[in-house]
C-alpha positions as CSV (number, residue, x, y, z in Angstrom):
1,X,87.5,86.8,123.8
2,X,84.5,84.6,123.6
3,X,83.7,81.6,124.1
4,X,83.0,80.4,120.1
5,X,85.9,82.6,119.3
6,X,87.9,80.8,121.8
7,X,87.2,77.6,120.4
8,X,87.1,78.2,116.2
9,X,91.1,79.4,117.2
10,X,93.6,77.0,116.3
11,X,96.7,76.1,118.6
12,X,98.9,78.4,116.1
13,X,96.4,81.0,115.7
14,X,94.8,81.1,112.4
15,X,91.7,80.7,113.2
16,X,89.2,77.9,112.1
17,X,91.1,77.6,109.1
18,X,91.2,73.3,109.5
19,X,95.2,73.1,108.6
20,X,95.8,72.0,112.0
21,X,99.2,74.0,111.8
22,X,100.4,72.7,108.3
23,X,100.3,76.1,106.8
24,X,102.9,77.8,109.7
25,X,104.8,74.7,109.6
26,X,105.3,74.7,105.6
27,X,105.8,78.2,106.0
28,X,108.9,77.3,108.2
29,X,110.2,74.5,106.3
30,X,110.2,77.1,103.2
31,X,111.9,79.8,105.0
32,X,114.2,78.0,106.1
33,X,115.3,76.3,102.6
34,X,116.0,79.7,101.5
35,X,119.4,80.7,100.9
36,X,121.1,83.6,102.6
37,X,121.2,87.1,101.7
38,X,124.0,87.5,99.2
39,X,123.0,84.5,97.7
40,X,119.3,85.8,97.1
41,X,120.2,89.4,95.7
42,X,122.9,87.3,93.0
43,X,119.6,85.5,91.9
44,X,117.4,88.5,91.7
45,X,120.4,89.9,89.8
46,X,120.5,87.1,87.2
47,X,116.7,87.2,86.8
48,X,116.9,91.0,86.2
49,X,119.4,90.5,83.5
50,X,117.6,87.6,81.7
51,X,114.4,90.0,81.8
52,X,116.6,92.7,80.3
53,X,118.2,90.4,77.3
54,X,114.8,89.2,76.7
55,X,113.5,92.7,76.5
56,X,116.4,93.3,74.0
57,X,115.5,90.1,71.7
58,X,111.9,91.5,71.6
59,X,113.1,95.1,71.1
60,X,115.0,93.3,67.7
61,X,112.2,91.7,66.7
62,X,109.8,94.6,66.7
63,X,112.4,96.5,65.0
64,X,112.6,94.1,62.5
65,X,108.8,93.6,61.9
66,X,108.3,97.1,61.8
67,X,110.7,98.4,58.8
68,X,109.9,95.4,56.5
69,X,109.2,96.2,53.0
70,X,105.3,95.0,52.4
71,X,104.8,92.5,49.6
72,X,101.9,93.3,47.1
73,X,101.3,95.6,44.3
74,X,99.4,98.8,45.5
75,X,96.0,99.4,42.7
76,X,94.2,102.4,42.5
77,X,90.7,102.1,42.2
78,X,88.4,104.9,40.5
């Protein structure tokens, strides 16, 4: 490695990125307030079922929309 390598590399290895090891160390702090496994795939679950009732509210509504009768008189024009 060289020399201006050697010295644009952070302690944690990021390179000359100027976070001074506040990115790893949020990155730590965040993985560790995650909950475990069983806990995760219940919430991506419940997110996959709210997706799938709001598909089914949009579904209704562009049912609905679509077999409305339309207002007006039609006019033939010569």
């Amino acid at each position: 490695m060289s020399e201006s390598t050697a010295q644009s590399e952070t302690k944690h290895g990021c390179g000359a990125c100027g976070c001074s090891g506040t990115g790893p160390a949020f990155t730590d702090l965040l993985r560790g307030m995650m909950p475990p496994g069983p806990a995760i795939e219940h919430f991506d679950q419940a997110r996959i079922s709210f997706l799938k009732g709001l598909r089914a509210l949009l579904d209704a509504r562009i049912e609905d929309l679509s077999h409305r009768e339309r207002k007006g008189t039609r006019i033939n024009i010569e």
